[in-house]
C-alpha positions in Angstrom: -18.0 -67.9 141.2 -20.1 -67.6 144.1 -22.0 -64.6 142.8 -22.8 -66.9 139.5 -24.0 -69.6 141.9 -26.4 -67.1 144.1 -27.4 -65.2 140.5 -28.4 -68.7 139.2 -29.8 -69.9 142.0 -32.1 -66.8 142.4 -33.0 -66.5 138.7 -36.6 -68.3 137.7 -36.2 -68.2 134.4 -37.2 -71.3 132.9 -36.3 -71.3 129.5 -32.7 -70.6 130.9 -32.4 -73.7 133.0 -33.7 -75.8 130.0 -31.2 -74.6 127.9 -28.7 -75.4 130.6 -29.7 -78.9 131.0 -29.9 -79.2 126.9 -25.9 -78.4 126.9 -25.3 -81.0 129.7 -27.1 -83.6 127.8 -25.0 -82.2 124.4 -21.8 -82.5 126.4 -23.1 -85.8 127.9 -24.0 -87.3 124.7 -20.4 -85.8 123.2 -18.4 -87.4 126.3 -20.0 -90.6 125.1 -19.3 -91.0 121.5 -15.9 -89.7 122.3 -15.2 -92.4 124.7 -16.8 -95.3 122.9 -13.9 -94.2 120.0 -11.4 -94.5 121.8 -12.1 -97.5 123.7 -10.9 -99.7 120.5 -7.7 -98.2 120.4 -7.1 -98.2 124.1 -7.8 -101.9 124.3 -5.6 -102.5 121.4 -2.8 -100.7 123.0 -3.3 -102.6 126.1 -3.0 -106.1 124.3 0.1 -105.1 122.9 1.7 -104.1 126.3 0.0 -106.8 127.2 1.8 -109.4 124.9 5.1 -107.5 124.6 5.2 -108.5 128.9 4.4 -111.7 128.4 7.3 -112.0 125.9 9.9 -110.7 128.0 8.6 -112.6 131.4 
């Protein structure tokens, strides 16, 4: 790992390090939609716990 770090580090190459940050924003953007899905269902699960507590208390 360390020898990726120092051979990245040392490389000036920069069409490389654009196309590093172009998969960050990808995996970014990715992480983004993904969560906004599942936010929906989360929060319906959440109500249902929720209410199901509220029955029983």
């Amino acid at each position: 790992m360390s020898k990726f770090v120092s051979r990245f580090m040392k490389d000036e190459s920069g069409a490389t390090a654009i196309e590093y940050g172009l998969i960050a924003a990808l995996i970014a953007v990715v992480l983004v939609t993904v969560m906004g899905t599942l936010k929906g269902g989360l929060t319906t699960a959440f109500d249902n716990i929720k209410t199901q507590l509220e029955k029983t208390s």
